[in-house]
C-alpha positions as CSV (number, residue, x, y, z in Angstrom):
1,X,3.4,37.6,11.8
2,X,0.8,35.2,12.6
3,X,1.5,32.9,15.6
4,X,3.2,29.8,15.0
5,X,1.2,26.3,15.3
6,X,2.4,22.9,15.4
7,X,1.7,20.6,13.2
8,X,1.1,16.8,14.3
9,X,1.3,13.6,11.8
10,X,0.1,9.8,12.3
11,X,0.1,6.6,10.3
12,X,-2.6,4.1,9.7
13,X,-3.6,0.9,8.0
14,X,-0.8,-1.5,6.4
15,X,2.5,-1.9,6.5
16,X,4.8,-0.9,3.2
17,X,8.8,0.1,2.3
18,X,8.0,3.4,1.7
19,X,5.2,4.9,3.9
20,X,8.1,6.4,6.3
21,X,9.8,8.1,3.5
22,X,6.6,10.1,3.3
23,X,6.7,11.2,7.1
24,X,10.3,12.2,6.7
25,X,9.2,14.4,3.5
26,X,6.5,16.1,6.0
27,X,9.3,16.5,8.7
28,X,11.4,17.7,6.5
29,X,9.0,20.6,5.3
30,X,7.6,21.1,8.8
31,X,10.8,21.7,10.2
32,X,11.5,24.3,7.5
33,X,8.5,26.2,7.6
34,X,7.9,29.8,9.4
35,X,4.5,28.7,10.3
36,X,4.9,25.7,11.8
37,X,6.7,25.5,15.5
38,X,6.8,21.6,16.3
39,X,6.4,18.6,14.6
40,X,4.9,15.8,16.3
41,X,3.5,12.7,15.7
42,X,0.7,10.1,16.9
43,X,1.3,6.6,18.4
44,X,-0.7,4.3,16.8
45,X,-3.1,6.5,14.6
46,X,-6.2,7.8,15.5
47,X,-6.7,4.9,18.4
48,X,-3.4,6.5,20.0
49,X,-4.3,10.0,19.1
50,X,-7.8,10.0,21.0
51,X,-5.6,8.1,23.8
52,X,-3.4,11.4,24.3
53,X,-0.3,9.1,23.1
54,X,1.3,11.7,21.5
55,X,5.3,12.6,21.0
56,X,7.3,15.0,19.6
57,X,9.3,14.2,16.6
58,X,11.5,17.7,16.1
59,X,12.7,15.9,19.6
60,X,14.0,12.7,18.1
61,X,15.0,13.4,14.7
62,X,17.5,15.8,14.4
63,X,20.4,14.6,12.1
64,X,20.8,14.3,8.2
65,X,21.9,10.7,9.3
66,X,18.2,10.4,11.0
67,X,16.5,11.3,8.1
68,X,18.0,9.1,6.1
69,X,17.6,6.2,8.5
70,X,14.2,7.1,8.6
71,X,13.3,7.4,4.7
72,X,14.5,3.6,4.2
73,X,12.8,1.7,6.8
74,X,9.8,0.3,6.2
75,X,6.7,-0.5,8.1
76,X,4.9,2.6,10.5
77,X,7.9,4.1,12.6
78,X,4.7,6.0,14.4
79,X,2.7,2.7,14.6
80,X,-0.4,2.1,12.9
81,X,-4.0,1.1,14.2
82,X,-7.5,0.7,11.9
83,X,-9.8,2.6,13.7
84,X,-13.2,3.8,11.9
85,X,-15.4,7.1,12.9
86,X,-18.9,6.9,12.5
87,X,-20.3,10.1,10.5
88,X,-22.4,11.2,13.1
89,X,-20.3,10.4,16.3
90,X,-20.1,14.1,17.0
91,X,-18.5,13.3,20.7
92,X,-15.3,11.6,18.9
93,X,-14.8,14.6,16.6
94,X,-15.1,16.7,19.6
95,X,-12.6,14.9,21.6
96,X,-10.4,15.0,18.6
97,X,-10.5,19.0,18.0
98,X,-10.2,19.4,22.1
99,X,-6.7,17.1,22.0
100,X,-5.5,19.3,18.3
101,X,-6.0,22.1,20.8
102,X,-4.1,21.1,23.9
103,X,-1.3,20.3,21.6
104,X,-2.1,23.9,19.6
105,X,-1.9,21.7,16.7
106,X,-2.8,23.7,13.6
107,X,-1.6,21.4,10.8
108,X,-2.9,17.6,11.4
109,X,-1.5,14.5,8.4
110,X,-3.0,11.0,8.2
111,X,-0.6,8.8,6.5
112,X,-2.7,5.8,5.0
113,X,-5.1,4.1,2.5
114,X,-8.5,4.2,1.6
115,X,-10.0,3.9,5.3
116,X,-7.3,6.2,6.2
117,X,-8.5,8.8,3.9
118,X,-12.0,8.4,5.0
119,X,-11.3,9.5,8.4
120,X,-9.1,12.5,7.1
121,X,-12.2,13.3,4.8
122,X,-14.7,12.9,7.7
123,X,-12.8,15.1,9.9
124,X,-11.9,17.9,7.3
125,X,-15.8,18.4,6.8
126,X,-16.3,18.7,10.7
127,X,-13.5,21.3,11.5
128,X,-15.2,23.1,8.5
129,X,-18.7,22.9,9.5
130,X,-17.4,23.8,13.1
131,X,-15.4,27.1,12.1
132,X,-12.2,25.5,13.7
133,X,-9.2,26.7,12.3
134,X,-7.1,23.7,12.0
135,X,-6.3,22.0,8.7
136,X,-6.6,18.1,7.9
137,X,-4.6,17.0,5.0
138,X,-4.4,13.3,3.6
139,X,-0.7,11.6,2.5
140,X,-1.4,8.5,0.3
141,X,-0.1,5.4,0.9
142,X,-1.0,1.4,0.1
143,X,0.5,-1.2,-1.9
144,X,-3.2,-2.2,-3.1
145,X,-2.6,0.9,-5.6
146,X,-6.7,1.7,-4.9
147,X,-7.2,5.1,-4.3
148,X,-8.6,7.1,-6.9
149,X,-7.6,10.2,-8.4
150,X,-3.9,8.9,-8.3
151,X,-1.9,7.9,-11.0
152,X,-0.5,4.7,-8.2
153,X,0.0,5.6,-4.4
154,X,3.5,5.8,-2.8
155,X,3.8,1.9,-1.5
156,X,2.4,0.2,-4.3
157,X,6.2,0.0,-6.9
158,X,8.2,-1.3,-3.8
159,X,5.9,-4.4,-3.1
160,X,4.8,-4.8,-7.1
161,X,9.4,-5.1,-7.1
162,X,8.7,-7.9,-4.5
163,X,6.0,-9.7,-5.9
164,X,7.8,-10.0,-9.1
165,X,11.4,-10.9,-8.0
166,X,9.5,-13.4,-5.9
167,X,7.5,-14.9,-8.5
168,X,10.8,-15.3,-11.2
169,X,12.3,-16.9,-7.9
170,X,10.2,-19.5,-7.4
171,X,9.7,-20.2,-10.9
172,X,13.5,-20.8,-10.9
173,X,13.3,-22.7,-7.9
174,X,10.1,-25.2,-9.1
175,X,11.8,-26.0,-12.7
176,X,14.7,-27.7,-11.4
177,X,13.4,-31.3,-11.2
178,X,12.3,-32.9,-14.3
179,X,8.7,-34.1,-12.7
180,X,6.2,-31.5,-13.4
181,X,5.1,-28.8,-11.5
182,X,2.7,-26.3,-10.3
183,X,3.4,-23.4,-8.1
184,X,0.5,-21.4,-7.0
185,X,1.5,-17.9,-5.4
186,X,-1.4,-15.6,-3.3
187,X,-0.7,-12.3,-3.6
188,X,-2.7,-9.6,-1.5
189,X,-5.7,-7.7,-3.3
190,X,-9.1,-7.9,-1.9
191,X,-10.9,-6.0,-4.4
192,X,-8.3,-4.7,-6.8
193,X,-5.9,-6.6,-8.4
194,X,-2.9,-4.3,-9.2
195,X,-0.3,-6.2,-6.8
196,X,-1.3,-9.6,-8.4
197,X,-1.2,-8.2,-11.7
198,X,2.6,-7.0,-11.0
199,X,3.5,-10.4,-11.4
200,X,3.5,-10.3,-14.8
201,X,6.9,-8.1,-14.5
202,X,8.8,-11.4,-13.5
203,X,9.2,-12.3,-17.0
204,X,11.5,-9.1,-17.5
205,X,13.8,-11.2,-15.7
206,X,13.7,-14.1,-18.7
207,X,11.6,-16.5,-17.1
208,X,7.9,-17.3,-18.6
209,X,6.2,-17.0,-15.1
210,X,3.9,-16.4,-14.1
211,X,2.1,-18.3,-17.2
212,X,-1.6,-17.9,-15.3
213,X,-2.9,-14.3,-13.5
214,X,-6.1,-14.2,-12.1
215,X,-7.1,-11.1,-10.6
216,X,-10.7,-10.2,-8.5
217,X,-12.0,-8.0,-11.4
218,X,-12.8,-11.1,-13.5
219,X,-15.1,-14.1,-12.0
220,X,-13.1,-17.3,-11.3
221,X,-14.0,-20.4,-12.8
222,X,-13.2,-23.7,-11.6
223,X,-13.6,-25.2,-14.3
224,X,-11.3,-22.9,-16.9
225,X,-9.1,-22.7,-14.4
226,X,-8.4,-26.7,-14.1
227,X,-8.2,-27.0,-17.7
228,X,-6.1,-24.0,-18.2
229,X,-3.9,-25.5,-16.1
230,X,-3.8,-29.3,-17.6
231,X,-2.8,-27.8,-21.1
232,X,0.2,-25.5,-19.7
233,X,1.7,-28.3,-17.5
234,X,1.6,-31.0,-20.3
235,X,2.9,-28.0,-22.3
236,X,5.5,-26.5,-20.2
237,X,5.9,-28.9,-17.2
238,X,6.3,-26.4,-14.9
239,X,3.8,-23.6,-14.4
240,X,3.4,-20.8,-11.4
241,X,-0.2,-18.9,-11.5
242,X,-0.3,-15.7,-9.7
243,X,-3.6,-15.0,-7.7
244,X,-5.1,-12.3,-5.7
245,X,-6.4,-13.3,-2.5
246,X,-9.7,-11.9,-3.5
247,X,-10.8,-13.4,-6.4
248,X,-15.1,-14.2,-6.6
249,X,-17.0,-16.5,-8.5
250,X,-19.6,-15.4,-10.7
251,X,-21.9,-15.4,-7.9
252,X,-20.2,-12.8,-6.0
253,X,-18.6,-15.6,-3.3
254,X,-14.7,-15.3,-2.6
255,X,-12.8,-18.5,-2.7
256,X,-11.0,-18.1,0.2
257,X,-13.2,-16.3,2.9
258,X,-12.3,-17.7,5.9
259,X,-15.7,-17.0,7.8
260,X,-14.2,-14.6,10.4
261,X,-16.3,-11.6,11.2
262,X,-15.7,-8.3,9.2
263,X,-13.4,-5.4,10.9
264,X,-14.9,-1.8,11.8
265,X,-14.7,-0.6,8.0
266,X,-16.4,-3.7,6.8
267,X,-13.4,-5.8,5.6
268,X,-13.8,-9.9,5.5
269,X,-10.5,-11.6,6.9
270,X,-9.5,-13.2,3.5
271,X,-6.0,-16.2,3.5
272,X,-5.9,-19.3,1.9
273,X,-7.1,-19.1,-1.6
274,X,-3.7,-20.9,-2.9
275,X,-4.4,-23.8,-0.6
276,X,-7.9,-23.7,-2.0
277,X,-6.3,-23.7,-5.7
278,X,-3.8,-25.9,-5.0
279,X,-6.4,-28.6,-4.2
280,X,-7.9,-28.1,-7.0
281,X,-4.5,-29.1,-8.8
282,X,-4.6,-31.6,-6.7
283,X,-8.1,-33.6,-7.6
284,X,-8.9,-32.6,-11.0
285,X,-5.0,-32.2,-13.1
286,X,-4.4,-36.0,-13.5
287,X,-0.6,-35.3,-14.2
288,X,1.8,-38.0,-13.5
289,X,4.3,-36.9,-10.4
290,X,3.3,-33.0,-10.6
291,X,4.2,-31.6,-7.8
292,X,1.8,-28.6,-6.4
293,X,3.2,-26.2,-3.7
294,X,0.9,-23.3,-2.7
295,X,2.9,-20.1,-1.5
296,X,1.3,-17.3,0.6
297,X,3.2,-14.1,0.4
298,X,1.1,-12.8,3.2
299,X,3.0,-9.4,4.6
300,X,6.3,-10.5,3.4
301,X,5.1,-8.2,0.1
302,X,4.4,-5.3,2.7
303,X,7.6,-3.9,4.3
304,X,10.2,-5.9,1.8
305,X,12.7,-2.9,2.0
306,X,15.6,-4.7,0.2
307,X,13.2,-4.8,-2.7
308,X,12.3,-1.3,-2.1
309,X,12.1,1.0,-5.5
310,X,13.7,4.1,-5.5
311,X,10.8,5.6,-7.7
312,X,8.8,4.6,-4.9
313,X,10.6,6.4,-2.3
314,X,11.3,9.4,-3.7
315,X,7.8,9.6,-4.7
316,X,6.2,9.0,-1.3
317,X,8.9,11.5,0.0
318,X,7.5,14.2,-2.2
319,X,3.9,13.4,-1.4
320,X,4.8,13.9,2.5
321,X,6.9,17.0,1.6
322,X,3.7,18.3,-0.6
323,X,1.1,17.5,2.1
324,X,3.3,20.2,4.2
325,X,3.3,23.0,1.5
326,X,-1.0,22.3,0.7
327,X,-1.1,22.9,4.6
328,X,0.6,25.9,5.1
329,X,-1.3,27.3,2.0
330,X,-4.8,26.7,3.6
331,X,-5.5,23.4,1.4
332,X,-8.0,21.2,3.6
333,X,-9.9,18.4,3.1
334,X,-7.1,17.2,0.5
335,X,-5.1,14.5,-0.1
336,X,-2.1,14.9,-2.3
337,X,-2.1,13.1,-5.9
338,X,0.8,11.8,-8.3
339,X,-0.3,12.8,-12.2
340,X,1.9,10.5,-14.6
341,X,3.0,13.2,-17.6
342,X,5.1,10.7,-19.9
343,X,6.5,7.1,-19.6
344,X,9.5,7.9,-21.4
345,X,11.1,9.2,-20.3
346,X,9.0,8.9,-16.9
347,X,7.6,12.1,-15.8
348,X,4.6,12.5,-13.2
349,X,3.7,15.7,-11.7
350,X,2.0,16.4,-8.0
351,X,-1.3,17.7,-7.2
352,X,-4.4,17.7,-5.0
353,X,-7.3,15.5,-4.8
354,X,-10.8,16.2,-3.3
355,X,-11.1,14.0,-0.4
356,X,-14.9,13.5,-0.8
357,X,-13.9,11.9,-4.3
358,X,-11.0,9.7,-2.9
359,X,-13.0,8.1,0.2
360,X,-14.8,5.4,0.2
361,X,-14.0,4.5,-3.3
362,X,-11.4,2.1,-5.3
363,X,-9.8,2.0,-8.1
364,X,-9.6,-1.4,-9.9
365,X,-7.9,-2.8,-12.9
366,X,-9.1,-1.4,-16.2
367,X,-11.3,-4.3,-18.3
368,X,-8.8,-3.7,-21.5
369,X,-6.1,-4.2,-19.7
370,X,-6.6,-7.7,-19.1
371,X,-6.5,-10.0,-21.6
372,X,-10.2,-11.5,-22.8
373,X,-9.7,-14.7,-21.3
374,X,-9.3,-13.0,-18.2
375,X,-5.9,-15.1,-17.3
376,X,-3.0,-12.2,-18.0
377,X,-2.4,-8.8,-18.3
378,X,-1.8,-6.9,-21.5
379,X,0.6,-4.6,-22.5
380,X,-1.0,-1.4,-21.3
381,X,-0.5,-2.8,-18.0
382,X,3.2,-3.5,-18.1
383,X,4.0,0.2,-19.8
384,X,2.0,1.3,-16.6
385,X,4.0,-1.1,-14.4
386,X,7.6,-0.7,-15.4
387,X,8.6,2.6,-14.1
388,X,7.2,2.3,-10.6
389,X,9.6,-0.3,-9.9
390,X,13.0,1.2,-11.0
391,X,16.0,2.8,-9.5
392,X,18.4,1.1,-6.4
393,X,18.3,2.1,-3.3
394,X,20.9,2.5,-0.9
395,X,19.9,2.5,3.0
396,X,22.8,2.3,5.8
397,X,24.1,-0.8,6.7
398,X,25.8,-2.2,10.0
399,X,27.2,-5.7,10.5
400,X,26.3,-6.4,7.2
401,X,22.2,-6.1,8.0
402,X,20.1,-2.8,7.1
403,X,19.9,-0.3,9.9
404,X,16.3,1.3,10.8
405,X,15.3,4.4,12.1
406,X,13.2,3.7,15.3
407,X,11.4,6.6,17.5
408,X,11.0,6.6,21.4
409,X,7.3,5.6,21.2
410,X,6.9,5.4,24.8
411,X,8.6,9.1,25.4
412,X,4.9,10.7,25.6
413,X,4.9,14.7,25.8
């Protein structure tokens, strides 16, 4: 029998509800296979990684009461970090296959997004080119819904819950005064607008909101966008527009770029495009008393666990526990995929995506499903949406407050 290896996981990028139900599916599976002797897990991501911050996880998790703490907290129980590796920085990659050594790590997981699966797809092609017999394997995870080759990524249901329970809330909450008014809610989505678009599930819940969706795959314009919002107010009298934080003019410019100098992969810091709407309201719709609130969700939509979906979590829990099984049959240079089979009933299947046609690309909101005036979302769009954000779940509670699973993160091995 071939020697056993250990296997070593980290997180990386943004928060969400259900990115820790994935690392307790590739504990799970770990802990279970012949081939794999410990399970441990990164501090921070790759930043932590290259910093020897390493601990071991078949250590601290033990219990089925662990794993189910674990499965429904949100946010990184490993930490995250964003840190880029340059193609040719052959000295990093070395560094990294030196530490996967040390730790006779056969078996390495990145739990993340697009950047994330960049530097799983970078690092796959080295230990290949190098003859190193260690095997990278990506576990997807952001609420942008982006990555291609993926029906939706495990993340994405349990913040599109939030956004929309949110937006019927604060419709609720704006319509009880007779003066008119106009809520304007950001909702994060820098290039792809699949959280925003979400919003439309609110009206499942009998309200109208949100009556106006504008999403970064369709140029704003001021000026529709002022007189879309006139007629509905003098219509309705009270309005809530759903926007991504990312929407461009026509000339490429985003609204809301705050000026701030782009991180390691590239990324502008983006915040504020409500404010920037709302003043809009503000100087051009000459309504009598309205009443204009602008509402940042920021990362409230991230890690909203008591919104969580229980499709969500059971998904990204499969896609952990799948990552395991590709690894321990030799699949490198992978990243797991969801495959939608039916709506209804809902059925999706699991599979394997190249890496090299994940990375680096994103997948935005198709043209037809967005309505030709660009302001809503059709109905393709809410078939898509509604099964991602059923099922209750049910985490353990104490002192009437949800209990989280929480790792030793200074306990370094």
């Amino acid at each position: 029998m071939a020697e056993k290896r250990n296997m070593l996981i980290a997180q990386s990028g943004g928060p969400s509800s259900a990115i820790n139900a994935s690392i307790a599916g590739a504990i799970m599976r770990g802990m279970a296979s012949t081939k794999i002797d410990q399970v441990l897990g990164a501090v921070n991501g790759m930043q932590g990684f290259l910093d020897r911050k390493i601990i071991s996880i078949s250590d601290q998790i033990k219990t089925s009461e662990d794993f189910k703490l674990l499965y429904h907290s949100p946010a990184h129980a490993l930490g995250s970090s964003r840190y880029k590796i340059k193609s040719d920085d052959t000295d990093t990659y070395k560094r990294i296959v030196e530490i996967l050594k040390e730790y006779k790590v056969g078996y390495f997981f990145y739990n993340g997004g697009n950047d994330s699966m960049d530097t799983v797809d970078k690092l796959a092609a080295y230990l290949k080119e190098t003859g190193e017999d260690i095997i990278a394997v990506g576990i997807p995870k952001t609420i942008d819904n982006d990555l291609e080759l993926t029906d939706h990524t495990p993340g994405f249901g349990s913040a599109a819950r939030y956004v929309a329970t949110s937006v019927a809330e604060l419709y609720l909450d704006t319509c009880v005064y007779p003066v008119p008014g106009c809520t304007i809610v950001e909702i994060m989505g820098r290039n792809a607008g699949w959280l925003t678009a979400a919003s439309a599930l609110a009206r499942d819940s009998g309200v109208p909101a949100p009556q106006l969706i504008y999403l970064p795959e369709v140029a704003f314009d001021k000026g529709s966008f002022i007189n879309d919002v006139k007629a509905l107010i003098e219509k309705e009298n009270h309005i809530v527009v759903a926007v991504s934080e990312g929407i461009r003019t026509k000339e490429g410019e985003y609204l809301a770029d705050t000026g701030a100098e782009a991180d390691m992969f590239g990324h502008k810091t983006l915040g504020g495009v409500a404010t920037v709407l709302e003043q809009l309201v503000k100087n051009n719709v000459k309504v009598p008393k309205l009443k204009t609130r602008a509402i940042q969700l920021s990362t409230l939509q991230r890690a909203a666990a008591h919104c969580a979906s229980l499709t969500d979590l059971e998904e990204a829990y499969q896609c952990g526990y799948r990552a395991v099984e590709a690894a321990v049959n030799r699949m490198s240079g992978v990243m797991i995929t969801i495959k939608r089979v039916s709506n209804v009933p809902y059925i999706v299947r699991y599979d394997v995506g190249d890496l090299s046609e994940i990375a680096n690309k994103e997948k935005k909101v198709p043209d037809e499903w967005i309505t030709k005036d660009g302001t809503d979302v059709g109905d393709d769009m809410m078939t898509y949406l509604r099964p991602l954000v059923t099922g209750e779940t049910a985490g353990t509670q104490a002192k009437g407050l949800p209990r989280y699973f929480r790792f030793d993160l200074n306990k370094l091995i």
